[in-house]
N, CA, C and O of each residue as an XYZ file, in Angstrom:
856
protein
N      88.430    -32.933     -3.625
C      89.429    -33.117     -2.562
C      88.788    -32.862     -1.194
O      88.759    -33.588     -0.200
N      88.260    -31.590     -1.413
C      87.032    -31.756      0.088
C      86.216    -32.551      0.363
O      85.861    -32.551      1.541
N      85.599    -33.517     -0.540
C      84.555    -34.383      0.036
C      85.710    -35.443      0.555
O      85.545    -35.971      1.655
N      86.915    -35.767     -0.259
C      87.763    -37.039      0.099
C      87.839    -36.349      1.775
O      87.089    -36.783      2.649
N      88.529    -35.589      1.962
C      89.149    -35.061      3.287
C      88.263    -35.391      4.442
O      88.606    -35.993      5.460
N      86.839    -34.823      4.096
C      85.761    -34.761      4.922
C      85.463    -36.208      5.419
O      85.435    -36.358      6.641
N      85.214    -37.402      4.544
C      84.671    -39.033      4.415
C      85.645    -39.602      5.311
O      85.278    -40.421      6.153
N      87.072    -39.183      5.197
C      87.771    -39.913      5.685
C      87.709    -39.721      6.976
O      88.393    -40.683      7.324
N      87.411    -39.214      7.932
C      87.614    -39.050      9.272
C      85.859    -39.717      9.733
O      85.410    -40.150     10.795
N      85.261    -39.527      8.387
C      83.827    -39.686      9.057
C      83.806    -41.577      8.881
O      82.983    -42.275      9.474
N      84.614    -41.990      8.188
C      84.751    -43.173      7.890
C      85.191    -44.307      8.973
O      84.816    -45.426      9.322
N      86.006    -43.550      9.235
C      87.592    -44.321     10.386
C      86.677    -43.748     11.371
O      85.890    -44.694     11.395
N      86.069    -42.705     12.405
C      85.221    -42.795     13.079
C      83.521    -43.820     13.519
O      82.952    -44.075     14.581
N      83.280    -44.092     12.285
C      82.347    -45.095     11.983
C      82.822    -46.630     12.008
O      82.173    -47.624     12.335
N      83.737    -46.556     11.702
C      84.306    -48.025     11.826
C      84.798    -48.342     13.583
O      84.509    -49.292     14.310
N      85.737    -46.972     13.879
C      85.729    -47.468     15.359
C      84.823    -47.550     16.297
O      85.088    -48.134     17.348
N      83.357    -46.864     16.029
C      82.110    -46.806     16.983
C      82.254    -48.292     16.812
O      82.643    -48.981     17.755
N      81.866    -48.963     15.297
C      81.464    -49.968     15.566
C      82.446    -50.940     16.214
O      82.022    -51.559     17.190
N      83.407    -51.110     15.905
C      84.366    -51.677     17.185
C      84.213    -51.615     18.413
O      84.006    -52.633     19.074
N      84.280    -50.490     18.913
C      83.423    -50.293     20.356
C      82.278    -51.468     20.390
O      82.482    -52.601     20.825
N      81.344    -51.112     19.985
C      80.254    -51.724     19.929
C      80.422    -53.563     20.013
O      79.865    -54.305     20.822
N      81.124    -53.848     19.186
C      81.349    -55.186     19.163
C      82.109    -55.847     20.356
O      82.109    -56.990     20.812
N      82.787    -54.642     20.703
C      83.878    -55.403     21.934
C      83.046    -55.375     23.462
O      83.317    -55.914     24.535
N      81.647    -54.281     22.925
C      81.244    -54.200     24.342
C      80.041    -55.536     24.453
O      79.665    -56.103     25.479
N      79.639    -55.775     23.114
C      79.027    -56.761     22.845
C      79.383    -58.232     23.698
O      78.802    -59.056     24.403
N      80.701    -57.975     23.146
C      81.059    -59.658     23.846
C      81.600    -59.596     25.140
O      81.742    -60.605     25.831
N      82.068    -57.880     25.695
C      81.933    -58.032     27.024
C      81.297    -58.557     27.622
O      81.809    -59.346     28.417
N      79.713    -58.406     27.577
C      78.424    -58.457     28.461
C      78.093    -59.545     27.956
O      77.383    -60.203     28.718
N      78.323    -60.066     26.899
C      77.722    -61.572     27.016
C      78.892    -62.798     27.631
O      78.549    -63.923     27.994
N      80.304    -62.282     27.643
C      81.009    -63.035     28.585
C      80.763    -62.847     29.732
O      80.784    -63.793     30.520
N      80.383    -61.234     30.244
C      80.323    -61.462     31.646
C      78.794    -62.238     32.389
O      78.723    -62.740     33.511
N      77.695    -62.128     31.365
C      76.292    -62.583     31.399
C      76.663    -64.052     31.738
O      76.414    -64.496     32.859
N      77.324    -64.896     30.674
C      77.650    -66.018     30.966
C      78.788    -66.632     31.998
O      78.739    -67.817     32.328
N      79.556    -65.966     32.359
C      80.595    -66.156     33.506
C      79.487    -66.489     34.716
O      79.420    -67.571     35.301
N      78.335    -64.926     35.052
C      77.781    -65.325     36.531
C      76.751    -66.392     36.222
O      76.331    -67.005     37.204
N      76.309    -66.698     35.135
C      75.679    -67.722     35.216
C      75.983    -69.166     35.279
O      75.221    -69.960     35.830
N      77.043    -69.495     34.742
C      77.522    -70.726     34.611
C      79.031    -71.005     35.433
O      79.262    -72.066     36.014
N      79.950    -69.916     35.373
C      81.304    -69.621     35.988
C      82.152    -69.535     35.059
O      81.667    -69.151     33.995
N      83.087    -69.718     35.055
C      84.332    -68.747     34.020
C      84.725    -69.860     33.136
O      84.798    -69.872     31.907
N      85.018    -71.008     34.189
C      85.609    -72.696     33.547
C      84.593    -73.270     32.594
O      84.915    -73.877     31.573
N      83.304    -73.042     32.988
C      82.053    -73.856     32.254
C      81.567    -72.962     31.103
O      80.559    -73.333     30.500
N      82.127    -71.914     30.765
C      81.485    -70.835     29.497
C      82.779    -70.753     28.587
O      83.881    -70.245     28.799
N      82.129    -71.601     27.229
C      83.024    -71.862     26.220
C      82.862    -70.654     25.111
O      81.738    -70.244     24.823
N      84.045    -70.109     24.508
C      83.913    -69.127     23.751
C      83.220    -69.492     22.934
O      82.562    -68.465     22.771
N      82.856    -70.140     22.301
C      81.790    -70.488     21.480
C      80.377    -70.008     22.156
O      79.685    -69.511     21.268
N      79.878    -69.991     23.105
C      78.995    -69.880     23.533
C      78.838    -68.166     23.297
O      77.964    -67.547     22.691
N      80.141    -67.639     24.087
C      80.064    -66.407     23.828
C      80.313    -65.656     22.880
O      80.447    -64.433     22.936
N      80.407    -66.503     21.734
C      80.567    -65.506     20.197
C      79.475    -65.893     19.772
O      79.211    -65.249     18.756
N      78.554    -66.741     20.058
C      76.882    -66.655     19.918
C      76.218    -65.714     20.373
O      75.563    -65.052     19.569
N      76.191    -65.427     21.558
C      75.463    -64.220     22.776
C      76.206    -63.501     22.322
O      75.897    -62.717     23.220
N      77.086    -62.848     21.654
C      77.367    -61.372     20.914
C      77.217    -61.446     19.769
O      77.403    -60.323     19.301
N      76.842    -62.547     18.581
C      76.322    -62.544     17.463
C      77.771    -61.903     16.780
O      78.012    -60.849     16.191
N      78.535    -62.991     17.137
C      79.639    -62.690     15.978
C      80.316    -64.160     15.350
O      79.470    -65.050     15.266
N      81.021    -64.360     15.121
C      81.772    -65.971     14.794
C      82.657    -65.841     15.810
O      82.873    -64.818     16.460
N      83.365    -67.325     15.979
C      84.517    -67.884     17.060
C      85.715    -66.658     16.336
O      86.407    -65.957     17.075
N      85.779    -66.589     15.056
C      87.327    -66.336     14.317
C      87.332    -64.720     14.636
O      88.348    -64.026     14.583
N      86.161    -64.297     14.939
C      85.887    -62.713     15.069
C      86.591    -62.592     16.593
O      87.613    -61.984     16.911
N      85.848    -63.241     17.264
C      86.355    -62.827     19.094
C      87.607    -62.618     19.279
O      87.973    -61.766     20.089
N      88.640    -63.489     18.432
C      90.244    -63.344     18.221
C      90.760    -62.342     17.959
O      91.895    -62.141     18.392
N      89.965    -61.166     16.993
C      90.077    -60.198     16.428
C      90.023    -58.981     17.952
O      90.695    -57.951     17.882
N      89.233    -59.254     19.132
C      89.101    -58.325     19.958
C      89.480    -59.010     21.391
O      89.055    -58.181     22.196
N      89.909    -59.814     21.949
C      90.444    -61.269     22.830
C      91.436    -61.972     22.397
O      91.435    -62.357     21.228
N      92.505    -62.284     23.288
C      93.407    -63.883     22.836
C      92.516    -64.670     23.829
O      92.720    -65.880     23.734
N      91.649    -64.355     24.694
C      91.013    -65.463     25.521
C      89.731    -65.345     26.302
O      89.289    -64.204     26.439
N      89.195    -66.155     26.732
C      88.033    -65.632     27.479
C      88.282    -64.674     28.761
O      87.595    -63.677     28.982
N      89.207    -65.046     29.464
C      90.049    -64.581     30.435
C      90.531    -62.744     30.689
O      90.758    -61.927     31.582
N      90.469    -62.891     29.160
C      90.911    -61.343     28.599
C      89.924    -60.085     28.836
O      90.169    -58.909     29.103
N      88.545    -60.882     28.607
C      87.269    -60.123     29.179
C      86.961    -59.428     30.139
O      86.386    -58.341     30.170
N      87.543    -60.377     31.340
C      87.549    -59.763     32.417
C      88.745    -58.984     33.168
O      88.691    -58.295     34.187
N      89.951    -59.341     32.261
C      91.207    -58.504     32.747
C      91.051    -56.974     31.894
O      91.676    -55.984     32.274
N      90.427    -56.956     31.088
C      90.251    -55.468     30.027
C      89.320    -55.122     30.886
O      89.148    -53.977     30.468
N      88.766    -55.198     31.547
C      87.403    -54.139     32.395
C      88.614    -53.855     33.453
O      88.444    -52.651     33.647
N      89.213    -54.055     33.882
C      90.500    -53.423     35.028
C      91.563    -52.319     34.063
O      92.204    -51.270     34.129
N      91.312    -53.068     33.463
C      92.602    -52.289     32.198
C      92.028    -50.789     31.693
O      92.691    -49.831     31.297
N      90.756    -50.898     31.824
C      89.883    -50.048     31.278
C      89.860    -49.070     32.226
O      90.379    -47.985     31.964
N      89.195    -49.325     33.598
C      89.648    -48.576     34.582
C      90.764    -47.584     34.943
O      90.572    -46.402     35.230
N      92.057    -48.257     34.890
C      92.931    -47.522     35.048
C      92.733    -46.498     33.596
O      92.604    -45.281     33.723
N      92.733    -46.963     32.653
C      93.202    -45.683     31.498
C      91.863    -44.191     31.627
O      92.109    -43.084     31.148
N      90.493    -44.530     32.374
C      89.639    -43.663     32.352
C      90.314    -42.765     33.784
O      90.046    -41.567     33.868
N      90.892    -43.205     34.504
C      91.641    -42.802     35.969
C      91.943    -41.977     35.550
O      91.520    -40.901     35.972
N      93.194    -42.068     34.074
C      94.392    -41.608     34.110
C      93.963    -40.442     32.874
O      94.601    -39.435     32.567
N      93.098    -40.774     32.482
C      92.486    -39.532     31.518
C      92.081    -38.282     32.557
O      92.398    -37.108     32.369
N      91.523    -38.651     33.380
C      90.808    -37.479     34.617
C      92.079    -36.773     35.362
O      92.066    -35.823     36.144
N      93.124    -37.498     34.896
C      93.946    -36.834     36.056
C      95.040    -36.098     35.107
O      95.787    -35.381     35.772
N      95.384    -36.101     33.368
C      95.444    -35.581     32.647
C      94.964    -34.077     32.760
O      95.638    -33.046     32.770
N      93.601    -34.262     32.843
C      93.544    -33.084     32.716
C      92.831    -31.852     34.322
O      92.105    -30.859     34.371
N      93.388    -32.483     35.091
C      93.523    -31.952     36.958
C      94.009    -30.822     36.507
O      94.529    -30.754     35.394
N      93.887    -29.668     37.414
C      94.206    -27.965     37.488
C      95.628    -28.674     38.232
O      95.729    -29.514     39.126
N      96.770    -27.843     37.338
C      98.039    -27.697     37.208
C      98.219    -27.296     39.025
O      98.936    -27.978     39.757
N      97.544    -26.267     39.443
C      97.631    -26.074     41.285
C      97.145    -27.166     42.383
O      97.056    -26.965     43.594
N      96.781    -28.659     41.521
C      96.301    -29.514     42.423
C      97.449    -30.470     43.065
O      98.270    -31.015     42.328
N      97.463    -30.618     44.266
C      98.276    -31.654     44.327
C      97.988    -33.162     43.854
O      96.870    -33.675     43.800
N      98.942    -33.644     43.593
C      99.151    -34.909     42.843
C      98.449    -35.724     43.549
O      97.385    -35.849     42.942
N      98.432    -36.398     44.554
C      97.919    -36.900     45.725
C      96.109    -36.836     45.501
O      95.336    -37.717     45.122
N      95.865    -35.440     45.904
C      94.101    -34.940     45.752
C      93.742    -34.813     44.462
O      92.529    -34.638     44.344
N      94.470    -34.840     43.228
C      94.201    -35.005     41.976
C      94.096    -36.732     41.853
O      93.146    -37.272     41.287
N      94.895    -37.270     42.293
C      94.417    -39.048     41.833
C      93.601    -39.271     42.997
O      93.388    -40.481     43.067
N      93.106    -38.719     43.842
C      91.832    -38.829     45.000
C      90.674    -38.637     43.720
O      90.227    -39.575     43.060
N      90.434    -37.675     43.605
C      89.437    -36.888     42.970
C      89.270    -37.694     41.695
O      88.143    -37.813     41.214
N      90.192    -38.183     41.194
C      89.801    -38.774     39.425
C      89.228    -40.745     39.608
O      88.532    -41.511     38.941
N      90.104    -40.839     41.026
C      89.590    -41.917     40.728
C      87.997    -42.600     41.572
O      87.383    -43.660     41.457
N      87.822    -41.484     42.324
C      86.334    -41.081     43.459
C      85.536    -41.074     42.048
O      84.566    -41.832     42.033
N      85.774    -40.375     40.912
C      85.043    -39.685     39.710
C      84.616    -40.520     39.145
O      83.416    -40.576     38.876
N      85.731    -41.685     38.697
C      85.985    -42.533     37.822
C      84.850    -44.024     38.251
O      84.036    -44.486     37.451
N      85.049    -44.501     39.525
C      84.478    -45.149     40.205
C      83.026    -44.802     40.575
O      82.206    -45.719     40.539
N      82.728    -43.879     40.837
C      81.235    -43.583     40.993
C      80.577    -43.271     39.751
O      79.472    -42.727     39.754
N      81.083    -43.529     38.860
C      80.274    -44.232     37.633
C      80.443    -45.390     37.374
O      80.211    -45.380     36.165
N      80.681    -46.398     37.626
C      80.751    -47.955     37.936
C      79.438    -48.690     38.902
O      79.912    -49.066     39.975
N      78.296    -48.914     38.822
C      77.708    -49.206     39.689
C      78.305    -50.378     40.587
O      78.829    -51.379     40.099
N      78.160    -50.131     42.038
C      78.857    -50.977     42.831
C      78.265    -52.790     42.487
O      79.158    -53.590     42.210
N      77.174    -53.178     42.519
C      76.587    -54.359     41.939
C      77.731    -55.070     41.310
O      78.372    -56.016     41.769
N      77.911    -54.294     39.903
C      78.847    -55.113     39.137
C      80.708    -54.793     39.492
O      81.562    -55.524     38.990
N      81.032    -53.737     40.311
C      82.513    -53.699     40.757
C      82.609    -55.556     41.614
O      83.422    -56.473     41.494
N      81.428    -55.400     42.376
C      81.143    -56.723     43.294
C      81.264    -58.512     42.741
O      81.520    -59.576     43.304
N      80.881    -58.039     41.196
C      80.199    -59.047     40.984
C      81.814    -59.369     40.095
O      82.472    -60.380     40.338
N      82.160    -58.532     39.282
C      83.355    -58.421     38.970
C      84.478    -58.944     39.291
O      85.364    -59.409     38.573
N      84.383    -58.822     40.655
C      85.351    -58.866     41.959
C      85.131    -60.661     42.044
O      86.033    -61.350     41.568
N      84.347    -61.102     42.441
C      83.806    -62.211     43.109
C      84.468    -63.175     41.217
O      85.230    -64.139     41.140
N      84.011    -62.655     40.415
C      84.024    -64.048     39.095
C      86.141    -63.653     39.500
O      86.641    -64.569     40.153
N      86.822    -62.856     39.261
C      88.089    -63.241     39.220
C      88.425    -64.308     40.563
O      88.748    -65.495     40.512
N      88.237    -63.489     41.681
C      88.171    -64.283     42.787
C      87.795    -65.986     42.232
O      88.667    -66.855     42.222
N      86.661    -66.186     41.888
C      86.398    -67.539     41.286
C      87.659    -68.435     40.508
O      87.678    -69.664     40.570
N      88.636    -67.693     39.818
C      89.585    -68.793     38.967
C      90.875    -68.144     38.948
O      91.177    -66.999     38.610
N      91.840    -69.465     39.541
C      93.134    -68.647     40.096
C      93.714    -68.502     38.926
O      94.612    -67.679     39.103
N      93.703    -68.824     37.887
C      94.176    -68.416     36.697
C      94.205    -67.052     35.906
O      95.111    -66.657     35.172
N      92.824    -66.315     36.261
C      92.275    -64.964     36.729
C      92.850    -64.212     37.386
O      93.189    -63.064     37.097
N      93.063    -64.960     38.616
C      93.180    -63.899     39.918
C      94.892    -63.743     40.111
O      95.492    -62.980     40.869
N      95.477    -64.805     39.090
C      96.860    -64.174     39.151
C      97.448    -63.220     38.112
O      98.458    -62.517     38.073
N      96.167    -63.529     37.075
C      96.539    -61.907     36.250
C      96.007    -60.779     36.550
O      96.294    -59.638     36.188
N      95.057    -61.253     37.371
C      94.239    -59.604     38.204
C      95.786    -58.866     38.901
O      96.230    -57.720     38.834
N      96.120    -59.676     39.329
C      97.558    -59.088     39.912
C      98.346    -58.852     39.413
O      98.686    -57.771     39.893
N      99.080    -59.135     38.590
C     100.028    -58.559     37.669
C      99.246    -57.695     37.258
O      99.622    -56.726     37.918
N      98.095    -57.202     36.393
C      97.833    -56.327     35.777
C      97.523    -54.876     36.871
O      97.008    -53.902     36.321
N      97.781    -54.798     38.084
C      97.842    -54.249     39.309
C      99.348    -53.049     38.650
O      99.469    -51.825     38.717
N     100.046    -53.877     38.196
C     101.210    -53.210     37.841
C     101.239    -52.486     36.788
O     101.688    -51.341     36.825
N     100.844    -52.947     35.870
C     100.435    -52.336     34.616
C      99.409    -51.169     34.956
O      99.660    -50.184     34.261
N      98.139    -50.943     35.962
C      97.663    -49.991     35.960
C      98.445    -48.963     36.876
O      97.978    -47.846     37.098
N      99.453    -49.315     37.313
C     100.170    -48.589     38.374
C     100.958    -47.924     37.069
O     100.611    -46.755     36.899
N     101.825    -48.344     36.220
C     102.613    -47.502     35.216
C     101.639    -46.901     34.442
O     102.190    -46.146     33.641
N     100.272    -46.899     34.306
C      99.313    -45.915     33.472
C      98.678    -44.961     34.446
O      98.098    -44.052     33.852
N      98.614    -44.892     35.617
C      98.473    -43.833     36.122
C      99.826    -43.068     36.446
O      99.703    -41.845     36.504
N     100.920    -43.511     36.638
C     102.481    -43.086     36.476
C     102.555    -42.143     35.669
O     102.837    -40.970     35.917
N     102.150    -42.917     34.060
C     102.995    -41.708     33.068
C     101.351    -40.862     33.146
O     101.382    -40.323     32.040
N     100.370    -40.558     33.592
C      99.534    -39.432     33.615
C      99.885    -38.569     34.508
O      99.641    -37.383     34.287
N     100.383    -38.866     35.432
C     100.947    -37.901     36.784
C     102.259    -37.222     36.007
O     102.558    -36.039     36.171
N     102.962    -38.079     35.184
C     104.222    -37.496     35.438
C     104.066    -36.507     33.642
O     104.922    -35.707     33.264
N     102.868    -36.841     32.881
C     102.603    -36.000     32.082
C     101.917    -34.456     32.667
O     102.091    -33.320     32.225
N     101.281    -34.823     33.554
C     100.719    -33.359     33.985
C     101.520    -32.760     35.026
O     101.644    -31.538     34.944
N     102.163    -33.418     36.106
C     103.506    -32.592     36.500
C     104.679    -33.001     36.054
O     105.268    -33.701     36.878
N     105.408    -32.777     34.768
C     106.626    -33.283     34.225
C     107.953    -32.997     34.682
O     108.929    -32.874     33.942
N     107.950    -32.844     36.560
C     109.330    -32.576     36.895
C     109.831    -33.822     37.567
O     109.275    -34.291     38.560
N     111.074    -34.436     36.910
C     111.749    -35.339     37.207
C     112.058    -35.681     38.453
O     112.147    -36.834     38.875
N     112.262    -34.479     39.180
C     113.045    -34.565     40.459
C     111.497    -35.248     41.457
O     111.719    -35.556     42.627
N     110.119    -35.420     40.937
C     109.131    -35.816     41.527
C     108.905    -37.213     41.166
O     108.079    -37.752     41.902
N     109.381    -37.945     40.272
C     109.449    -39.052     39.717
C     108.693    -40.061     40.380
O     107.580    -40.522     40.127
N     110.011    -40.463     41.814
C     109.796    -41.077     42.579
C     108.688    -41.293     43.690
O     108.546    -42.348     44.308
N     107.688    -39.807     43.914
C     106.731    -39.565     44.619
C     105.420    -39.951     44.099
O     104.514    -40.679     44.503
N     105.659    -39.077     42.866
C     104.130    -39.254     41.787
C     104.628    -41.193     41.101
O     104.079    -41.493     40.041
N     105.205    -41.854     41.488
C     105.439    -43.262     41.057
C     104.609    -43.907     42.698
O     103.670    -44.702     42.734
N     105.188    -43.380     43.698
C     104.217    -43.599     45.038
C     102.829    -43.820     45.170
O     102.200    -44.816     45.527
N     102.402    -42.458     44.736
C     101.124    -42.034     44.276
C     100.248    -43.107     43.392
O      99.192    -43.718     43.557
N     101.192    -43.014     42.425
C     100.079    -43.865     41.594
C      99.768    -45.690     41.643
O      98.944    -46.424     41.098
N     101.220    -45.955     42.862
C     101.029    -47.530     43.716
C      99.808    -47.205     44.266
O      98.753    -47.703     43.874
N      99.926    -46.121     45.456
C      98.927    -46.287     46.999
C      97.532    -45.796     46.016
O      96.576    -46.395     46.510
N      97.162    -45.152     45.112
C      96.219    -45.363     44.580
C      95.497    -46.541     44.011
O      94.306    -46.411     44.295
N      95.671    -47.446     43.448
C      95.657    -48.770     42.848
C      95.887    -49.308     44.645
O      94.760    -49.289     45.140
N      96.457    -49.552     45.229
C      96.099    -50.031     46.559
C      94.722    -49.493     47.365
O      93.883    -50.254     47.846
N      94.679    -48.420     47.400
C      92.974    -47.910     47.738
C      92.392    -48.773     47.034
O      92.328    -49.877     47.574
N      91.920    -48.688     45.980
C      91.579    -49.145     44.565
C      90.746    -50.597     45.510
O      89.686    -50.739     46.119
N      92.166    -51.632     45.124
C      92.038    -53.247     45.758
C      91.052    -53.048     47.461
O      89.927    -53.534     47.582
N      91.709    -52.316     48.538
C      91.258    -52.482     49.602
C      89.804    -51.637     49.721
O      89.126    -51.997     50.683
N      89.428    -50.944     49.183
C      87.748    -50.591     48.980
C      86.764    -51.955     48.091
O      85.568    -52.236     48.165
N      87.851    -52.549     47.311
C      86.816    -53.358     46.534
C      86.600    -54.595     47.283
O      85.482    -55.109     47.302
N      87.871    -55.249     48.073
C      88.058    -55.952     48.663
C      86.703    -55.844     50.107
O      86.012    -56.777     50.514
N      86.698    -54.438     50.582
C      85.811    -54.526     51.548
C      84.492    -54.328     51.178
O      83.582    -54.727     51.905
N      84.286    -53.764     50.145
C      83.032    -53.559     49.688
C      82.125    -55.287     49.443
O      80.908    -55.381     49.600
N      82.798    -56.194     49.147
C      82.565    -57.660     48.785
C      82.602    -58.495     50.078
O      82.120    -59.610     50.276
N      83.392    -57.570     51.037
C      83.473    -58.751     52.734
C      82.096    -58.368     53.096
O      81.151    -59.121     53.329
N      82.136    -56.826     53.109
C      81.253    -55.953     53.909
C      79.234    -56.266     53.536
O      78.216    -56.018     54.182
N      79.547    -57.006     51.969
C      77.891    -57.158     51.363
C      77.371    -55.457     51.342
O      76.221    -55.083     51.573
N      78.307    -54.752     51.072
C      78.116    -53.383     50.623
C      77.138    -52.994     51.398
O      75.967    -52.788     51.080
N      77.965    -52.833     53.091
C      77.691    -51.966     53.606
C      77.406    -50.603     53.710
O      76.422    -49.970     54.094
N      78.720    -50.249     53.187
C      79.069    -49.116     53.349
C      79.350    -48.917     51.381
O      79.502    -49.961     50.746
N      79.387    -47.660     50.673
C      79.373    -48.069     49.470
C      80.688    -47.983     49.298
O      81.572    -47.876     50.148
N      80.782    -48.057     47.673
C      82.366    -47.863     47.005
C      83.030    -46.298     47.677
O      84.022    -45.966     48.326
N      81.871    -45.649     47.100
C      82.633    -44.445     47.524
C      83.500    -44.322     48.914
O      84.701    -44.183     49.147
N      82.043    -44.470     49.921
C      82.219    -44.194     51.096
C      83.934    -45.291     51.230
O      84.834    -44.707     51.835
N      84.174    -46.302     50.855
C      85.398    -46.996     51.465
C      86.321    -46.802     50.621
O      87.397    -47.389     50.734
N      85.992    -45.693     49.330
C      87.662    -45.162     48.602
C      87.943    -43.740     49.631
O      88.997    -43.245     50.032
N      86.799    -43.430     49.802
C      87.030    -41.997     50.922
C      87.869    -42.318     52.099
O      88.862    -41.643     52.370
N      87.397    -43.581     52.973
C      88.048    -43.904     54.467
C      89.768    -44.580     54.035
O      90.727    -44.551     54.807
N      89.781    -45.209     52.478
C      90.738    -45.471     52.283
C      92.066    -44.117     52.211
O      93.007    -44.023     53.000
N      91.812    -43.311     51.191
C      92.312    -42.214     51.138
C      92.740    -40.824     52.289
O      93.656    -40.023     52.479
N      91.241    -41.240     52.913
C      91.299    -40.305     54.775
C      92.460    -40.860     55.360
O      93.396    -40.066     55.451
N      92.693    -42.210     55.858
C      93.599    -43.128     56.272
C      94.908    -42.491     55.913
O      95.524    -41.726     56.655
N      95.231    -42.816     54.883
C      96.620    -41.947     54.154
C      96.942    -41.177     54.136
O      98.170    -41.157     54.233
N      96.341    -40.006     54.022
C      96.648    -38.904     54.345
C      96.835    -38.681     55.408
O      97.877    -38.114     55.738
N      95.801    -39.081     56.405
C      96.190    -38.582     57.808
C      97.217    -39.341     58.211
O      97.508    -38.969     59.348
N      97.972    -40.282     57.836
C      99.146    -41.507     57.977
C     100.308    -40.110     57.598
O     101.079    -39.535     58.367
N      99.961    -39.788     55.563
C     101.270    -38.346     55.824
C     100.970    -37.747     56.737
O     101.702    -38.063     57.675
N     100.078    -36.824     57.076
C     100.132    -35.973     57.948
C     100.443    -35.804     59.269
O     100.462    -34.772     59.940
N     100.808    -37.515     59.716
C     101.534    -37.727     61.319
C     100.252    -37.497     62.031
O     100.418    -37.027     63.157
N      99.001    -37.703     61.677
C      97.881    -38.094     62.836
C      97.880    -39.828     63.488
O      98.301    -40.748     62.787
N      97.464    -40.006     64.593
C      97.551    -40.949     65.171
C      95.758    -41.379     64.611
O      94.758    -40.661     64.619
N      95.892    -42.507     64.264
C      94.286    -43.042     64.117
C      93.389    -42.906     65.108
O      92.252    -42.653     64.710
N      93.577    -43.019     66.618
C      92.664    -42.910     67.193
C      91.739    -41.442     67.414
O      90.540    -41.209     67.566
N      93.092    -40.533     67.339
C      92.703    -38.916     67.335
C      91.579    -38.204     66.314
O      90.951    -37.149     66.394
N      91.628    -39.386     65.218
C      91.042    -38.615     63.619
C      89.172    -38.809     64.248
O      88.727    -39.726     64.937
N      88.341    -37.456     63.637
C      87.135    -37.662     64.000
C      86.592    -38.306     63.157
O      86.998    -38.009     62.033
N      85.414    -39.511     63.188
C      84.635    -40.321     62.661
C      85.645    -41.475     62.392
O      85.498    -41.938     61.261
N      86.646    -42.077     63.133
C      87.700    -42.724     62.446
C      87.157    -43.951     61.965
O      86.783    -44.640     62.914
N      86.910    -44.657     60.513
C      86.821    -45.814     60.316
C      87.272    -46.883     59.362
O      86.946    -46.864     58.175
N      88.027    -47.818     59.897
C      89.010    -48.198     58.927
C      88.675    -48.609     57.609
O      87.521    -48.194     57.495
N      89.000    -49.214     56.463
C      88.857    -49.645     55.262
C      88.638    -51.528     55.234
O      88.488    -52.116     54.163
């Protein structure tokens, strides 16, 4: 009975590495083939070759090619919302989704946030689920806020919070891609977030020292 008990967790752990593995597989060879060819001209077939799986397999982890690049956003938000899970109970809500998603993002090398950015940009078919799914990461950082401060009567604030976050989010990536990464990710989730706050705090923009917009 102990060896059964023991296998089984070591089993179902082994099977999901390799899942991982496979899904990250055909990540990188969809996204390999997206900048090379573009999103319209790279047939799933192509890309269940460059991950060394069959067409009938990709179905198993994708309904589409499309899906590839909307799950790397999707992905994002849920690593956000893990960091802010577990924020010191004395943080404010606000400097806790500052801090998780500064965290979260500076392990992303900017290169590919850019490059990322630019293939949705490429196909409006893309770029109108990049947006809707805007919403969807807005209700997954929602219920993490409202799991780690669970008072109702804040609902409506920590629901704020986790919009104007996901808005930082867009307007750092957005400038980071005008700018030819000037200035880095970080530096324009920082001026994004400075901005806001000093917006609550009733500072006038011109007054703030080093003021520079997003």
């Amino acid at each position: 009975m102990t060896m059964v008990e023991n296998d089984i967790p070591s089993t179902s752990g082994l099977r999901e590495r390799k899942r991982q593995e496979t899904q990250r597989r055909i990540t990188d060879a969809g996204i390999c083939l997206f900048i090379e060819k573009g999103i319209d001209a790279t047939t799933l077939d192509e890309i269940a070759a460059m991950a060394g799986i069959s067409r009938r397999t990709f179905f198993h982890y994708f309904k589409s090619k499309d899906d590839i690049l909307i799950s790397l956003q999707k992905g994002l938000g849920g690593m956000i919302a893990g960091r802010i899970r577990q924020a010191d109970e004395d943080a404010l809500p606000l400097d806790a989704i500052r801090a998780s998603v500064i965290g979260v993002c500076a392990e992303v090398p900017a290169d590919d946030m850019v490059a990322i950015d630019r293939l949705m940009r490429s196909s409006p078919a893309v770029q109108a689920r990049k947006q809707a799914s805007y919403v969807e990461q807005e209700r997954i950082l929602f219920a993490a806020l409202s799991a780690r401060w669970p008072d109702p009567a804040r609902g409506m604030a920590l629901r704020l919070i986790a919009m104007l976050a996901i808005g930082a989010i867009r307007l750092a990536t957005e400038a980071l891609s005008q700018e030819g990464e000037r200035r880095s990710l970080i530096e324009l989730l920082n001026a994004a977030f400075d901005a806001l706050t000093s917006e609550l705090a009733g500072e006038r923009f011109d007054d703030r020292p080093n003021a520079h917009p997003v």
